[in-house]
C-alpha positions in Angstrom: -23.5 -31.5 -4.5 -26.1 -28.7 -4.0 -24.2 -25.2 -3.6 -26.0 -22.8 -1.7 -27.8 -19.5 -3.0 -25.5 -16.4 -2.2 -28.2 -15.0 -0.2 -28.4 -19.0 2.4 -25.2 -18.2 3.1 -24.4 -16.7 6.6 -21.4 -14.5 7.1 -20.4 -11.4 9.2 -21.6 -8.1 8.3 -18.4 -6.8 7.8 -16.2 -9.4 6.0 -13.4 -9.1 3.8 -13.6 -9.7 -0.2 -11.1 -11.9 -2.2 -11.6 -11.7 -6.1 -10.0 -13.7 -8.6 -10.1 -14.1 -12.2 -13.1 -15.8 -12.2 -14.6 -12.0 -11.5 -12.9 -10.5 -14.8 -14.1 -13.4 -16.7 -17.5 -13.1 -15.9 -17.1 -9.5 -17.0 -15.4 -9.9 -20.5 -14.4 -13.4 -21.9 -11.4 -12.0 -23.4 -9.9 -11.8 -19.8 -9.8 -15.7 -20.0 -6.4 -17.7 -20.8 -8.1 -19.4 -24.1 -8.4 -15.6 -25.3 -4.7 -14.0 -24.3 -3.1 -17.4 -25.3 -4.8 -17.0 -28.7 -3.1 -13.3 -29.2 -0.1 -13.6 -27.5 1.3 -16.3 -29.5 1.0 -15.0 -32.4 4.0 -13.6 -32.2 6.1 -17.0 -29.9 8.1 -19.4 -32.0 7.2 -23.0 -32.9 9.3 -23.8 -29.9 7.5 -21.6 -27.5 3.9 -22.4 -29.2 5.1 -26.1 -28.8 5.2 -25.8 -24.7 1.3 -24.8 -24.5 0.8 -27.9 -27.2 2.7 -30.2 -25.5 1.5 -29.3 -21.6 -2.3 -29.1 -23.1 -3.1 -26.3 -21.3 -3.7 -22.8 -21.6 -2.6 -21.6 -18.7 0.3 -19.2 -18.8 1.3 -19.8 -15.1 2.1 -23.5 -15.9 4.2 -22.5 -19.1 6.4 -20.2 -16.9 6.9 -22.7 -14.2 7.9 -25.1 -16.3 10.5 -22.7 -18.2 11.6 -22.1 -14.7 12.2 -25.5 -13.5 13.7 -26.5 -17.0 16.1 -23.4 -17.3 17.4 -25.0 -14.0 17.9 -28.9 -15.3 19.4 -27.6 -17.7 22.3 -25.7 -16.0 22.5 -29.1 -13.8 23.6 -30.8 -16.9 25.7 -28.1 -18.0 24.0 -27.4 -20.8 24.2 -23.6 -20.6 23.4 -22.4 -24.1 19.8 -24.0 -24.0 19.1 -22.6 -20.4 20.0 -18.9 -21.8 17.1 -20.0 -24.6 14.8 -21.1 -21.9 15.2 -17.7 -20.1 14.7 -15.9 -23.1 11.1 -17.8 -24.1 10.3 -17.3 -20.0 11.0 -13.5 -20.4 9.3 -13.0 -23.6 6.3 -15.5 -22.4 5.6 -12.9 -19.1 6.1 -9.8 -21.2 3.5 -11.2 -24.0 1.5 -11.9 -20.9 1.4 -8.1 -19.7 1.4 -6.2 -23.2 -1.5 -8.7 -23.9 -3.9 -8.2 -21.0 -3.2 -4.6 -21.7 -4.2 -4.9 -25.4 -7.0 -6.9 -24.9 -8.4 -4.8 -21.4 -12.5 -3.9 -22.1 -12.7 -0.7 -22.9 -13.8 2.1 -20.3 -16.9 2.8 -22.8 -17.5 -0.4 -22.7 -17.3 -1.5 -19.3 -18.9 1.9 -18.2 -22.3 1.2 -20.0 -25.2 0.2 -18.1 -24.1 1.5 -14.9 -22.0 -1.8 -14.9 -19.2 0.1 -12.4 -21.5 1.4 -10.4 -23.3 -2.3 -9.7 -20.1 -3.3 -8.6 -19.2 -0.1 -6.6 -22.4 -0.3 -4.7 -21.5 -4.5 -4.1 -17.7 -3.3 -3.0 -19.1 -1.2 -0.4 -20.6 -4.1 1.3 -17.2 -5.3 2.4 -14.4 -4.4 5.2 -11.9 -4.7 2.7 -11.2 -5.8 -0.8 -8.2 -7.6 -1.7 -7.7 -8.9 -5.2 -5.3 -11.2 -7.5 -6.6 -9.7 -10.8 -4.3 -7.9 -12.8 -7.0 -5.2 -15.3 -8.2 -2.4 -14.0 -11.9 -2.9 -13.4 -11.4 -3.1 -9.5 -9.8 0.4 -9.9 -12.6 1.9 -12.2 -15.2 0.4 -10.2 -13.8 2.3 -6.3 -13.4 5.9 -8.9 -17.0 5.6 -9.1 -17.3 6.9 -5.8 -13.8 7.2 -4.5 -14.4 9.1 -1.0 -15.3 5.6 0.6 -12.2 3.8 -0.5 -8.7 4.0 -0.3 -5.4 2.4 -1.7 -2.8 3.3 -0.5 -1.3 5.9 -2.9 -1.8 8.9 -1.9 1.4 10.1 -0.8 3.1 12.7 -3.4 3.2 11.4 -6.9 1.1 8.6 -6.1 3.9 6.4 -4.2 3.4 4.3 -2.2 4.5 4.0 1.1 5.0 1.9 4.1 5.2 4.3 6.9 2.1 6.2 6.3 -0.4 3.2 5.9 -2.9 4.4 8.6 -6.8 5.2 7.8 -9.7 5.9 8.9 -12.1 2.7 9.9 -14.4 4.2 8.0 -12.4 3.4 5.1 -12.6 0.8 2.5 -9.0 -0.2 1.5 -8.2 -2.0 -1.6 -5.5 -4.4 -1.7 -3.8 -5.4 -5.3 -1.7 -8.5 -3.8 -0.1 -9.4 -7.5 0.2 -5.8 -8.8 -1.8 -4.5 -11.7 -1.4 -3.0 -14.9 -1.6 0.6 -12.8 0.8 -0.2 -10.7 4.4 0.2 -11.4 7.9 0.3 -10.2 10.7 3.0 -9.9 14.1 2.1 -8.2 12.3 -0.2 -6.0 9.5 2.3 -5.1 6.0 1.5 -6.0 3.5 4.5 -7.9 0.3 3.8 -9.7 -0.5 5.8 -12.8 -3.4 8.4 -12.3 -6.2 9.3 -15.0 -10.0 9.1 -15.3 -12.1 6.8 -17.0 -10.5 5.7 -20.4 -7.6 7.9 -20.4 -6.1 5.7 -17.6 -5.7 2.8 -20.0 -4.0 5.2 -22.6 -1.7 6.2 -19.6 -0.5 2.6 -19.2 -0.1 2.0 -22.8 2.5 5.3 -22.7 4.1 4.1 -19.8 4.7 0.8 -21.3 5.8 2.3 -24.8 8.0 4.0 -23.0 9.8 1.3 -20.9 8.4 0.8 -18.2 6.5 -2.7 -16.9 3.5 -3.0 -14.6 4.4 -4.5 -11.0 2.6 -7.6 -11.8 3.1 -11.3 -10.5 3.1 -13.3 -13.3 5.5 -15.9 -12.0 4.3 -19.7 -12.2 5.1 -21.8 -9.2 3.4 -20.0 -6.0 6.9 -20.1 -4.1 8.5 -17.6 -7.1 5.2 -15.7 -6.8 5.8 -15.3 -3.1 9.5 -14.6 -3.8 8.7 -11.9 -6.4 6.1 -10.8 -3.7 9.2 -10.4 -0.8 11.1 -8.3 -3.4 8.1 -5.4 -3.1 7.2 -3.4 0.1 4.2 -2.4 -1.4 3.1 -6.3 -2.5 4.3 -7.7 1.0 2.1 -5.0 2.8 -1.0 -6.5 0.9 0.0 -10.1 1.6 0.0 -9.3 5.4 -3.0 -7.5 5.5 -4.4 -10.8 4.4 -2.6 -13.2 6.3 -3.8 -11.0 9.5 -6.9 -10.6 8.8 -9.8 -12.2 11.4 -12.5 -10.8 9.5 -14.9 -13.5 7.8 -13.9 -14.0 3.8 -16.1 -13.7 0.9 -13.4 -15.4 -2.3 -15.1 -15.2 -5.6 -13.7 -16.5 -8.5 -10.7 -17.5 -7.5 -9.9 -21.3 -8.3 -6.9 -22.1 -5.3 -4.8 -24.5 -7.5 -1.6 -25.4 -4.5 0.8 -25.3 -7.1 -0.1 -21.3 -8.3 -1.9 -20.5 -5.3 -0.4 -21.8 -1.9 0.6 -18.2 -0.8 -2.8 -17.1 -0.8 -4.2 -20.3 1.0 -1.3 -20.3 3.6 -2.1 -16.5 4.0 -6.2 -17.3 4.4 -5.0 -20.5 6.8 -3.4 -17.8 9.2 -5.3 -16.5 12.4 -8.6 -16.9 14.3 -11.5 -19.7 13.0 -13.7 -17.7 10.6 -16.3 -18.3 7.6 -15.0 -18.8 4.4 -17.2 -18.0 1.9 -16.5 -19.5 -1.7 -18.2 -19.0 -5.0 -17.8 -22.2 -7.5 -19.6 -21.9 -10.8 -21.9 -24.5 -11.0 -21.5 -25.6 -14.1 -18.0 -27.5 -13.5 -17.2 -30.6 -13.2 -16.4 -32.4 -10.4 -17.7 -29.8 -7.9 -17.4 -32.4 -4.9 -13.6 -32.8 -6.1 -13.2 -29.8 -5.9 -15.2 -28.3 -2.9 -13.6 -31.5 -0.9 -10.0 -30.0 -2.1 -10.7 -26.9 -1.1 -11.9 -27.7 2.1 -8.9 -29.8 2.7 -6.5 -26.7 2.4 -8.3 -24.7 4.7 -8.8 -27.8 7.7 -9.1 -24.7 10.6 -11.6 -22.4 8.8 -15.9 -23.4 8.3 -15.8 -23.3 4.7 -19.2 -22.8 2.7 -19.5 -23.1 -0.8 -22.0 -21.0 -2.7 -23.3 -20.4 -6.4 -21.2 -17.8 -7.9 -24.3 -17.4 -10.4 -26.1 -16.3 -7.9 -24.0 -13.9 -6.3 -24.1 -9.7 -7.5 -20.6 -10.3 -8.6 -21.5 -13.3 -11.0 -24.5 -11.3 -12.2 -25.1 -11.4 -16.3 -26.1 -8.2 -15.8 -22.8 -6.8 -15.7 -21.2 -8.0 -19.0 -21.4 -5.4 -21.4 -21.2 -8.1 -24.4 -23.9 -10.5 -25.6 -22.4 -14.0 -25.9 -23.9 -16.9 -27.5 
């Protein structure tokens, strides 16, 4: 199959961007699952190592769904002493997962050379709105670049959020993080995002972490816990609405729509008017008729194009601050 060229494709003026981790990745390698994996288990057991070995995959969303659905066999058969194990690894699996990306995150010096955040400003302001799946803090360093086009959300006092004052300008550019981020925590249910500049911001989360608190951030498997965690959170249910109503055309780009992780966010795109779906696949892949016919399968209602994600400002080499072999 020939994907188009980013610049054959024809799509609203004003359409609305999706990223996923495909975006981060093509950024820094380290945000990839080989990489966290890698870290974060150097401190699992045999036992907890041994369900990434013996899944083959890398993949923590798969590991926690299947420490979900196991923890529940195993209170079927009464066996209640190894379900309160499997909790434990599933708890301790999701935390790793968090404290890793955090360790891990490309540093703001790093990421800030050769105008890297400003590229992908400039490419932001292209859009309607942005939402994004990504948990680091790119996205958020990218819209401080010039922050009087975009908005998020939290700017009520102490940097809550809330759902009665969610009214702007259409002017605006909101920002949408539908799975949390690492800036984004939780306090007796309300939601607040953690305010610095540049690299200090990281430092911030590290404290906040340090000192007991967790980032809101959807790490469950299975897309129907995902959606149930997402229910729990005014602010993460306000994002998931804001997609599902959406008629604006949709740019996604790097996001890989696997049902069993990812069915929320398809359902959500499914919802509304016939539009143009707009979907980066790296060409290097394979099977990308598989997979573009899979795609297109989920999404029966919409025209769905496929494009280069190479060639796309987004997939750019040029912003990577790293030289890979």
């Amino acid at each position: 199959m020939n994907l188009k060229s980013w610049d054959d494709v024809e799509i609203g003026s004003k359409s609305d961007l999706l990223l996923g981790n495909g975006f981060s990745v093509n950024i820094d390698r380290d945000f990839s699952y080989t990489k966290l994996l890698s870290i974060a288990s150097e401190k699992y057991t045999d036992e907890e190592k041994r369900m990434f070995q013996k899944f083959n995959t890398v993949n923590f969303e798969d590991i926690l769904y299947n420490y979900k659905i196991s923890a529940i066999v195993s209170k079927i058969y009464g066996q209640l002493g190894f379900k309160s194990d499997l909790v434990k690894s599933e708890k301790k699996v999701r935390s790793s997962l968090i404290r890793t990306v955090q360790s891990i995150h490309t540093p703001y010096s790093d990421i800030n050379r050769l105008d890297i955040l400003d590229k992908i400003n400039k490419e932001f302001k292209k859009y309607k709105r942005i939402f994004t799946t990504n948990y680091d803090l790119i996205p958020y360093w990218a819209i401080m670049e010039d922050r009087k086009k975009f908005v998020d959300y939290f700017w009520n006092s102490g940097s809550y959020f809330d759902e009665f004052e969610t009214d702007i300008s259409s002017t605006k550019i909101a920002i949408y993080y539908l799975h949390g981020g690492l800036h984004i925590f939780e306090d007796d249910g309300d939601t607040y995002k953690i305010i610095s500049k540049g690299k200090a911001l990281l430092e911030k989360v590290y404290s906040e972490i340090e000192n007991g608190g967790m980032p809101l951030f959807i790490s469950e498997g299975e897309s129907s816990y995902k959606l149930s965690k997402i229910k729990s959170s005014d602010y993460l249910m306000f994002c998931l609405r804001k997609l599902r109503n959406s008629e604006n055309d949709v740019v996604v780009f790097g996001h890989s729509f696997a049902e069993t992780f990812d069915q929320h966010i398809i359902d959500a795109l499914k919802s509304g008017k016939k539009k143009v779906i707009a979907i980066s696949i790296f060409p290097f892949i394979d099977d990308i008729e598989d997979v573009t016919a899979r795609i297109k399968g989920m999404l029966p209602k919409h025209k769905v194009v496929f494009f280069d994600s190479t060639t796309h400002p987004l997939g750019s080499s040029d912003l990577t601050p790293y030289i890979y072999d």
